[in-house]
N, C-alpha and C positions, 0 to 999 in steps of 0.2 A: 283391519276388517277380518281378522282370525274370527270365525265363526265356531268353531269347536271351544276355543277356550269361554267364548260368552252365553254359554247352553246355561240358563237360568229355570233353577227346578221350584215346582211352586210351590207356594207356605202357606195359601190359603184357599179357600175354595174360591175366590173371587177369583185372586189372581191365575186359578186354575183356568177360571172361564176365560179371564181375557187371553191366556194363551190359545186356549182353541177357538177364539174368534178371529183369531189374527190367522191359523192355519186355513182358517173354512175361509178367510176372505184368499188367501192365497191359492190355496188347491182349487176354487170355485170360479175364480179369475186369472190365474194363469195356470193352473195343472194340467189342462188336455193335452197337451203335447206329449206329457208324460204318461197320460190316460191311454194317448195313441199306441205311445211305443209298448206298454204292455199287452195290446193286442197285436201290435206286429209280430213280439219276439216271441210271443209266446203259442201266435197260431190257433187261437179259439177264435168261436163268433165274437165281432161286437158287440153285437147288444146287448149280451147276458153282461159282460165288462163295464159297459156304459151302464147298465140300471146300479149294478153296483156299487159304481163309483157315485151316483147320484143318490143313491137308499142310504150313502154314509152321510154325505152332505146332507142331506134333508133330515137324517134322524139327530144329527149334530144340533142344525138350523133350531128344532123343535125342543132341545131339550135348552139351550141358553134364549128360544123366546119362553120358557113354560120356568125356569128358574129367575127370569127376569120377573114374568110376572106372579108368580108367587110370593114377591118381594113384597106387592103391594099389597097395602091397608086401603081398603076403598072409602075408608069411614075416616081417613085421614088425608086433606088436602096436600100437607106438608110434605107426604110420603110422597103421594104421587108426583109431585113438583121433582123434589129426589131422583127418585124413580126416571124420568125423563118426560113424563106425560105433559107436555105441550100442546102449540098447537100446529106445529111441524109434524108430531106423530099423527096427530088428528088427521092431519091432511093426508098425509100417508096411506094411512090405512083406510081414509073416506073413498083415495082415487082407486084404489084396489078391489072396492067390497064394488064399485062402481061397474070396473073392468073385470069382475070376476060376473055380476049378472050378464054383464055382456057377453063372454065366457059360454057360461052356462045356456044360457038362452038360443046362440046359433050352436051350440056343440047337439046339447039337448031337444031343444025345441025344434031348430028346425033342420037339426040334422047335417047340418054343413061339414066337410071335410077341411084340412089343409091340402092340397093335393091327393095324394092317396091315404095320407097319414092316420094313424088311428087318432081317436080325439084324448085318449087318454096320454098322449104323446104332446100336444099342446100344454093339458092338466099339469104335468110334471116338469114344464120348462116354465109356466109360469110362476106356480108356487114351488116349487122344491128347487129349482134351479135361478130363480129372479128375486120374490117376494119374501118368500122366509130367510133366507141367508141374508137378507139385507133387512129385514127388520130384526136377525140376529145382531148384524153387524151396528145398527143404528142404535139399540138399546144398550148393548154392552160396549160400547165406546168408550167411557169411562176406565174399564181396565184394561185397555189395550195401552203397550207400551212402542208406541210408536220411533223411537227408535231402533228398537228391537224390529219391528214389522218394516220399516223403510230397508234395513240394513237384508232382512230373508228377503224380502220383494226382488230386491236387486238379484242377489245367490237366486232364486228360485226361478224369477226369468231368465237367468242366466245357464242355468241345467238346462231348462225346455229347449232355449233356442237353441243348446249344444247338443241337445239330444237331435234336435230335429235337423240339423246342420251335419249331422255325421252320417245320419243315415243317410242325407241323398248326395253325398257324397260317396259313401258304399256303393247305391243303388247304380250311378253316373259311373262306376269303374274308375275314380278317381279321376275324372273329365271335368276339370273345374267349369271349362264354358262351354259345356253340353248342360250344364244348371243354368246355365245365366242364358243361354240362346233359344229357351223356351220359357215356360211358365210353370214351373214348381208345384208340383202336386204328390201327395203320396197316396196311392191306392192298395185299398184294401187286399191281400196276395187272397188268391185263388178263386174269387168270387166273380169274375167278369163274365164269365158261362152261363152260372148259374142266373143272373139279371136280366136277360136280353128281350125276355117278355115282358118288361116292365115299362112305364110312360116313359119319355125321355128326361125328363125331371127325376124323379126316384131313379132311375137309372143311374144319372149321375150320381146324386146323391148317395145312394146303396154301394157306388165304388171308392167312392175318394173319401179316402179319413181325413186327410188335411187337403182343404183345396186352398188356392193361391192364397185367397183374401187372408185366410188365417194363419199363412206362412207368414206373409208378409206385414200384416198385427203383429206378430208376436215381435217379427226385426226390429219392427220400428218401435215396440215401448221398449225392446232392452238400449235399444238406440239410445233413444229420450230421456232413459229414466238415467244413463249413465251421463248422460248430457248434465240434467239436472242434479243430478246425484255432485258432480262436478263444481256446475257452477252456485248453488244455491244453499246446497244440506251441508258439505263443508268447508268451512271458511278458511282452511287450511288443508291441504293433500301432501303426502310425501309422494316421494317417488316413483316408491313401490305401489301404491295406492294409484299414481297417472297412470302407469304402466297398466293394470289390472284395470281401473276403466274404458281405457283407451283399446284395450284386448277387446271388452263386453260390446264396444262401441261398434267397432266393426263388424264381429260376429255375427249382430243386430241389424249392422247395412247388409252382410250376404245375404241373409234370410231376407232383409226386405227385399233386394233388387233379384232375390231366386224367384219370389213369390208372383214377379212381374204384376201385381195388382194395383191400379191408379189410386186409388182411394186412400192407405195406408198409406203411398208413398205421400201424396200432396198433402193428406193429415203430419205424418212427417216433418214435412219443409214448413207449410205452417208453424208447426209446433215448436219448432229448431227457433225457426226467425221470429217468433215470438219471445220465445228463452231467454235467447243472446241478447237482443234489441231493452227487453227487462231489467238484464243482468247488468249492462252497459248503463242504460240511464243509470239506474239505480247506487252503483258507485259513482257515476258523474253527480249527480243532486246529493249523495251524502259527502264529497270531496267539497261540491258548492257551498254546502249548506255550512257544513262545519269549517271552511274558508271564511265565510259572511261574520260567525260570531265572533271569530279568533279578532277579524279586522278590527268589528265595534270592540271587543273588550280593550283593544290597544286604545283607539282612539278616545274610549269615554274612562280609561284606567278604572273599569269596574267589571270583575270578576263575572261571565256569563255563565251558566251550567246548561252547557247541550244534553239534549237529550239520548245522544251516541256518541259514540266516539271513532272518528276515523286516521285508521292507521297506517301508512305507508307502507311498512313492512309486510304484510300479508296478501295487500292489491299486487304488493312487486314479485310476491311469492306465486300468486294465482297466475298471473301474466307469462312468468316461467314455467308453470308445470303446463301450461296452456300451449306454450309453443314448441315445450317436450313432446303434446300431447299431438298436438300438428302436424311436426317432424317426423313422428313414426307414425302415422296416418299415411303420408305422402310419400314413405321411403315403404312400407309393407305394399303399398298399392302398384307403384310404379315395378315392383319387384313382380308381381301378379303379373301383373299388366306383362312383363317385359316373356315371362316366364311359360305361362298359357297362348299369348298371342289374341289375348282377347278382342273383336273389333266392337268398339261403341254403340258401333252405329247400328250393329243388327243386336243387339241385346234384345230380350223378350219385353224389356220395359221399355225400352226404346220406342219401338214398335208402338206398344200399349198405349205412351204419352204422344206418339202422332196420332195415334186415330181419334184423341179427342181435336184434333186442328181439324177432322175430315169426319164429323158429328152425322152428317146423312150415310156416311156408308158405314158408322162403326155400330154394331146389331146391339150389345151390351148398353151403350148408352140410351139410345132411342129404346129400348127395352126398359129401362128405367124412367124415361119420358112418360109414356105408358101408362107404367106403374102408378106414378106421380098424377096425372092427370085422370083416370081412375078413383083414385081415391079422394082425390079433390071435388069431382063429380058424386061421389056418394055422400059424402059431406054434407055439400049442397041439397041435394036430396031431404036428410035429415039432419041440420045442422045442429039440435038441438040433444038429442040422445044417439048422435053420431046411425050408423047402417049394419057394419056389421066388423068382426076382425079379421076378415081376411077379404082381398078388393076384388072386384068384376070380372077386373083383364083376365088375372089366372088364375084365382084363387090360392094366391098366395098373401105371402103379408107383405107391407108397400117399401121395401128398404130404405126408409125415411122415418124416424123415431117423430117427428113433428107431426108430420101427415098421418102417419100410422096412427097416432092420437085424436084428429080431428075425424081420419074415417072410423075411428073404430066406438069413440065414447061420445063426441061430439063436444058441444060448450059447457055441458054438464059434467065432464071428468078432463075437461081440459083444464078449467080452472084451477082443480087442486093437483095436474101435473104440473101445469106452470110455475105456479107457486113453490112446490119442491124443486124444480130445474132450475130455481132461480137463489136457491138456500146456499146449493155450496159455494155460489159465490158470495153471496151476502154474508154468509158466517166469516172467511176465510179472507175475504176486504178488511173485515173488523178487527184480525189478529195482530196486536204487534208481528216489530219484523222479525222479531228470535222465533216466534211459535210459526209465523209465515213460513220460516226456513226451516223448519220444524216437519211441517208436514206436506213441504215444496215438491216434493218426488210423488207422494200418494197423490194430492192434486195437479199434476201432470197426466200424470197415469188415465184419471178419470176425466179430461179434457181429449185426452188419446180415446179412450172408450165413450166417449161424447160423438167425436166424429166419428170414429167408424161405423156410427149408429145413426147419423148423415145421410151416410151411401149405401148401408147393408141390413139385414135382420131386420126383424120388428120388436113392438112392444115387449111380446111373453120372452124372445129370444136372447132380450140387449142386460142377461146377466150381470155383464161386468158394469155396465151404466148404472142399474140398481145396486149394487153391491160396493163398488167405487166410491159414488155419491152420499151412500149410506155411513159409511166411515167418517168422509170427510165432513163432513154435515155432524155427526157427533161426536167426533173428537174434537173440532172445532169449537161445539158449545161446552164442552166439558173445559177446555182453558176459558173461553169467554167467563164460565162460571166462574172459577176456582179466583180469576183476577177481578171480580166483580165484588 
């Protein structure tokens, strides 16, 4: 996985676009970290940092949707088939023009804030940061080279979480478990004065660049994605290669277990014991399957042609970089462990995973109770053209990507959310299992940013859900095509 030697310079202007669709899905879904650390080190406001980083994405976003569709002949069916015009995009951009009057109409009409937030700060996380980058990402699918984009996904989350992993350990004095006996936050330096007249919401908000949740996202995909990077994308690892996942892998659990936030971590474990339990049938049934034919060809002496072939040597190989991979898991940790004097039992996560056994006195969940039954009530209200985008309780959005749809568009733009929620797994069912392994880490990833869109953010917020889904949803049809 030398990355310098595989720096691939473009020859076309295609292949130009899919290179920068594959950075804008990266920078747009994992680059804050690295967004952050430039206002750390550098000591300017963020805002002016953050519009910029977002004026590049969006201007990105708009030139490969306005090159995409320049492409097309409208007086040609053919082209547009080409082109990608379905009826996946149809629905796309139906549930958007949907949630955009919706949008429009409490922004505009009737004046609604998000808490104190301007409304043009909604406007720019919807479309600049949600809807254009992912209908960048969805139409230019076709020149992305997806093992180019799996291989930087990896590298890329792997900077952010090191970036984000050094500094609080800077910050901690090199006090490993003064990180792990709270809850991992990085705040903004110098600004905690100037806020104090603000709601308690924006307060928070206005301090903390990285708060837990987003620590501990980021742990857990470099977690995942080396997980799967492992067990699925290569059928084969050396050494040096266990060694170097096996680094990512951890680096991934400190940030999750710094972050102490439930949601990430139980997305996580889910995620993990889904993996594994996958990765296990799935040699078990091709070790059966291809046992069943070898039997009959013996007994009926006529020649069967499987459809794979399974091979001893490489399961025996995976099995050993597996328990390489185990081995210095449990000897780096015990070493931790022996070294810091870390105790278990008061970890910040610790902590965080009992109060959901003691749901009446934990404030954050019953806060989300709330939220949830809010939004459910406004629903109800107007189930048809949903209430409004942000719910009763607080005037916030409902940290439920389901609910936040039924309050906000109703059963008029739920249908054609459904309908796309329901794409990348239906494309991604359908792929043989070389292209499945193909694109096993990006669909990980976006299963990772599925839940954490579960427990957190809304609609216009869940970025990486849009942007994620958008790839794999057209990279998918693009092999579906090409073997069709």
């Amino acid at each position: 996985m030398n990355l310098a030697s595989s720096i691939q310079y473009p020859k076309t202007l295609s292949s130009f676009n899919g290179i920068l669709t594959e950075w804008l899905i990266l920078f747009t879904c994992f680059g804050y970290p690295l967004q952050a650390m430039v206002v750390l080190y550098s000591g300017m406001d963020s805002t002016p940092i953050n519009l910029a980083f977002r004026a590049i994405y969006l201007t990105f976003s708009i030139y490969l949707v306005l090159w995409w569709f320049f492409q097309l002949n409208p007086f040609t069916k053919r082209n547009w088939s080409r082109a990608g015009i379905n009826m996946l995009l149809v629905v796309f951009l139906l549930f958007w023009v949907i949630y955009s009057i919706r949008l429009f109409h409490d922004l505009e009409y009737k004046g609604w804030q998000l808490l104190g937030y301007h409304k043009y700060y909604v406007y720019s996380w919807a479309f600049g940061c949600s809807m254009l980058p992912a209908l960048a990402a969805l139409v230019n699918a076709k020149n992305i080279n997806i093992r180019r984009l799996t291989r930087n996904m990896l590298f890329f989350i792997l900077i952010s979480n090191l970036c984000i992993a050094v500094y609080l350990i800077i910050i901690s004095k090199n006090e490993i478990q003064a990180i792990f006996l709270g809850r991992g936050e990085i705040f903004l330096p110098g600004e905690a004065q100037e806020v104090k007249l603000l709601p308690e919401e924006l307060k928070k908000a206005s301090t903390v660049l990285i708060n837990g949740i987003t620590l501990g996202f980021y742990g857990g995909l470099l977690a995942i994605a080396s997980i799967s990077y492992f067990l699925f994308y290569q059928i084969k690892l050396s050494i040096l290669n266990t060694f170097f996942l096996t680094a990512a892998f951890l680096l991934g659990i400190f940030n999750l277990i710094a972050g102490a936030s439930r949601g990430p971590l139980i997305s996580f474990i889910l995620l993990v014991t889904v993996v594994v339990l996958i990765s296990i049938l799935s040699t078990l049934f091709r070790f059966v399957y291809f046992l069943n034919l070898k039997i009959r060809a013996r007994d009926t002496e006529v020649l069967i042609n499987a459809p794979f072939q399974f091979r001893f040597k490489p399961v025996i190989h995976k099995m050993m970089m597996i328990l390489l991979g185990l081995l210095l898991i449990f000897t780096l940790v015990n070493y931790v462990k022996e070294r810091t004097k870390i105790d278990l039992d008061h970890l910040g996560i610790s902590s965080r995973l009992k109060s959901l056994f003691e749901f009446d006195n934990d404030g954050t969940s019953m806060i989300r109770v709330d939220l949830w039954k809010s939004a459910i009530h406004q629903f109800k209200t107007n189930p048809i053209c949903g209430d409004s985008f942000i719910n009763n309780f607080d005037n916030f959005y409902t940290h439920n990507l389901i609910i936040d749809v039924l309050m906000s568009v109703g059963i008029a733009g739920s249908i054609p959310f459904f309908i796309y929620l329901l794409a990348p797994f239906y494309y991604f069912s359908r792929l043989s299992t070389e292209k499945k392994r193909a694109i096993s880490v990006l669909f990980v990833l976006f299963l990772a940013a599925l839940m954490l869109y579960m427990t957190s953010g809304g609609l216009f917020t869940a970025a990486e859900f849009w942007i994620l889904s958008a790839a794999v949803i057209g990279i998918s049809r693009e092999y579906l095509k090409r073997t069709s």
